[in-house]
N, C-alpha and C positions, 0 to 999 in steps of 0.2 A: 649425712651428705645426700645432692639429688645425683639420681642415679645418672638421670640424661645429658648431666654438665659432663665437659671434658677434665678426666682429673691427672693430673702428674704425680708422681711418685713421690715427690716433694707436700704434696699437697694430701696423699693415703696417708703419709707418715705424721704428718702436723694434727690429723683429722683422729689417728688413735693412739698419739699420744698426748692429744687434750681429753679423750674420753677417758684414757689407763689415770692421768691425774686426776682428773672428775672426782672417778669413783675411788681415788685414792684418798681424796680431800674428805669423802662423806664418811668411810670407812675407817681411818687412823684413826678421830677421836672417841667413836665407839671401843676402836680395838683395846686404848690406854684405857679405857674406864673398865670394858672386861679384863684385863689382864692385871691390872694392882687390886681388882676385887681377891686374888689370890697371895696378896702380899703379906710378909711376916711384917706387918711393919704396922706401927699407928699413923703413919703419914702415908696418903693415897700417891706418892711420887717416887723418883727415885732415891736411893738408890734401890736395888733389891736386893729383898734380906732372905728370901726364901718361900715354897709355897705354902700356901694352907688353906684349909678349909674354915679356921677359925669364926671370918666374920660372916660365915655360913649359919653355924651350927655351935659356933663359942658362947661359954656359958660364966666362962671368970674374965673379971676387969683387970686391961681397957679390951679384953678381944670380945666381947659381947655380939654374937652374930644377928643377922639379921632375923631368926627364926626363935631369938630370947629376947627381942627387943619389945618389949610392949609399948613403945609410944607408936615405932614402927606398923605392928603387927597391927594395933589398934587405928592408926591411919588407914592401912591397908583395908581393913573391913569398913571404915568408912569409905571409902574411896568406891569398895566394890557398891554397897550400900545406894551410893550416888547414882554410882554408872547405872547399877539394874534401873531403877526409875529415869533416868534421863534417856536410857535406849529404848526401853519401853515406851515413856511417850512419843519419843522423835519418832522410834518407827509406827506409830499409832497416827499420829497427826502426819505425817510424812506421807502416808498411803493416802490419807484422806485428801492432803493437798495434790495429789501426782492426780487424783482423780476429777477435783475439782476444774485445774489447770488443763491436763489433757482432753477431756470430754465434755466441758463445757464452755459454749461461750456467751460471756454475758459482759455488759457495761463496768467499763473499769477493770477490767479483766489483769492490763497491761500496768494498772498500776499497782494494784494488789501485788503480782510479780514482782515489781520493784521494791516494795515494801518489804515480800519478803524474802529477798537477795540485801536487803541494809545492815543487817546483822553480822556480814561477810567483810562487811565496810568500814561499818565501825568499830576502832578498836578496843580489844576487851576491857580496859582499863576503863574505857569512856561508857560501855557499856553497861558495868559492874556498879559504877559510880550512877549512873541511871536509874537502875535498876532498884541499889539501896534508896537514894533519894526519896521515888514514887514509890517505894512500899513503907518507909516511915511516914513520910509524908499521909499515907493511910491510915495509918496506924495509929499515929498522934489523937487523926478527928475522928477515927472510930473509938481511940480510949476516951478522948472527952464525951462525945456523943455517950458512948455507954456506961462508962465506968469499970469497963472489960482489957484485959492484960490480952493483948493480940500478938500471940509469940510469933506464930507463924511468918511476921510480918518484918521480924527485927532479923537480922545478920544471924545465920544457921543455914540449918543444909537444907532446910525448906527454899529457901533465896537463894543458894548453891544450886539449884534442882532446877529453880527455875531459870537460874541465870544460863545456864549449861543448856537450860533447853531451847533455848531463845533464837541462840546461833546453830546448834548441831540439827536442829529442824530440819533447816536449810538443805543441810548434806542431803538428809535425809530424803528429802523432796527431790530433791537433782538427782539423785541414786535411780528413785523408783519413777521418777519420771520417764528417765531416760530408757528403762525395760518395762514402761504402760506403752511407752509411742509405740513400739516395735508389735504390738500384741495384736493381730487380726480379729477382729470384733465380729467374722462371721461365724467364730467359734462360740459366740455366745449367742448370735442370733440361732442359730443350730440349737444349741441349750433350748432355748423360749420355744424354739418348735415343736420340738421333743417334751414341753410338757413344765420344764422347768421356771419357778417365778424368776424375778431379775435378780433379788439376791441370791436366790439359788445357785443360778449363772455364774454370777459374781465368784460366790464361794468354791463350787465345784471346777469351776474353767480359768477365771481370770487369775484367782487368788495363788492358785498354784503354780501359774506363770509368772507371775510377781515375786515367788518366793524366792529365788535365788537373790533377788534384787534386796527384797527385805534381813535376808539374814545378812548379805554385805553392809546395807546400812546398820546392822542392831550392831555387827564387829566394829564398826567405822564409828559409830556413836560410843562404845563403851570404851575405845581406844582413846578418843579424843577428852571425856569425861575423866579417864585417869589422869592424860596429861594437860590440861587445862591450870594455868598459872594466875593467869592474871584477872581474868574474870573473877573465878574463887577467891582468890584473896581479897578482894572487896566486899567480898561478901559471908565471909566464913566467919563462922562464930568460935562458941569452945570447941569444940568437936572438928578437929583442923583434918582434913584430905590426905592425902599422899602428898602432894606436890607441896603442902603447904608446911606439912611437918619436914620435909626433907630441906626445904629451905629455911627453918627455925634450928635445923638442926646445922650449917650449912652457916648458919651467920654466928656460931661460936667454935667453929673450928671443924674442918673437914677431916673424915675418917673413913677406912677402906669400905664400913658398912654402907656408906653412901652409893659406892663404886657398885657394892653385891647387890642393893635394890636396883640401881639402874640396871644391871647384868640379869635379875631375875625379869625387870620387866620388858627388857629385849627381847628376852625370849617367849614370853607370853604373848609380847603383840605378834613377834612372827609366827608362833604356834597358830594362832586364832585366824592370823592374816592367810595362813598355809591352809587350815582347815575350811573358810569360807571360798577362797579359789577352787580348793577339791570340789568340794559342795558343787560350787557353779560348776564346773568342767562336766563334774557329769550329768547335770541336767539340763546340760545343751545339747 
């Protein structure tokens, strides 16, 4: 609400109880997904049969927990697999563009920016389908051209890696953009006086003022790399993701192990989500 308008009592009361529902709306279907993670039951619904830890830690069929599931367990290490490389890059090329952008100007400036906010635009599905296209389409004339099997180039987590990098970039670049603007650059002319070259500067001044910035992006990138649907499936080969085994598993019949992966990764992204605000808090 703006503070300065005139508000009636009619009008406090409409204002927090559109927000108590808000946040009720966001929060209910998280709460059914953690709470039938606990159910005795092979159906994720009701009724309830009782709690368990089963599809935790169940090791006899159908309670097979999430922690004996090897299609699961073995997604999951892919998925991590993915993230490490796709937050790695983005925050690698992310600093490099926050730097580009921010400290120099040069011809075309404005549309390069544009080019690289398109990503944000277009939808994954349309991107994924892109992306496969022009890497077979490479692939084809460099096997004719050589006579060489160019995996790299076909549906796997190489094209998964890249495909995830393409848009999470992006974040990555508005992240650290937005704490390069903020950085007074007489902290580095000071450096250069003192003796230091320009990378030195860089490294010893700017870099550790950027860092809050970049460990937000590398959370925000490995967050987004887990949950990333639509992209990946265009492009995943044998070796399928989190997202993409939970939905193969998901299209022959749902089970509360479904409910205890979403339930362990709630709590991982707020885990990481809580440690990167600490981080920043105190090195402001």
């Amino acid at each position: 609400m703006i503070p300065t308008i005139p508000q009636t009592k009619l009008l406090k009361w409409s204002y927090r109880a559109y927000v108590t529902l808000f946040f009720i709306y966001l929060a209910l279907p998280l709460t059914v997904v953690s709470v039938f993670a606990f159910n005795n039951s092979v159906f994720p619904s009701l009724p309830w049969e009782g709690f368990t830890m089963a599809w935790f830690f169940g090791t006899d069929a159908p309670f097979i927990g999430v922690f004996n599931e090897r299609s699961i367990m073995r997604a999951i290490g892919t998925s991590a697999f993915v993230a490490a490389w796709v937050a790695g890059l983005a925050v690698f090329v992310g600093t490099c563009n926050a730097f580009l952008f921010v400290r120099h100007d040069f011809r075309g400036k404005g549309f390069l920016y544009i080019l690289m906010l398109l990503p944000l635009i277009i939808p994954g599905v349309i991107l994924g389908i892109s992306i496969l296209v022009f890497a077979s389409s490479v692939a084809n004339r460099l096997e004719d051209a050589t006579g060489l099997w160019f995996d790299g180039l076909r549906p796997g987590l190489v094209l998964v890696i890249l495909g995830q990098f393409s848009f999470i970039t992006t974040f990555a670049t508005l992240v650290i953009s937005a704490r390069l603007q903020k950085f007074d650059t007489s902290l580095e002319e000071a450096a250069l006086n003192l003796g230091a070259s320009k990378w030195g500067a860089v490294r010893q001044v700017t870099l550790p003022f950027l860092f809050p910035a970049i460990l937000g992006a590398g959370v925000v990138a490995i967050l987004m790399s887990f949950e990333n649907f639509n992209t990946t499936l265009m492009l995943v080969g044998s070796d399928s993701p989190l997202t993409i085994t939970m939905f193969d598993k998901l299209k022959h019949g749902s089970t509360p192990v479904l409910n205890a992966v979403s339930l362990l990764l709630m709590i991982v992204s707020a885990g990481l989500g809580l440690l990167a605000l600490v981080f920043q808090r105190t090195k402001e």
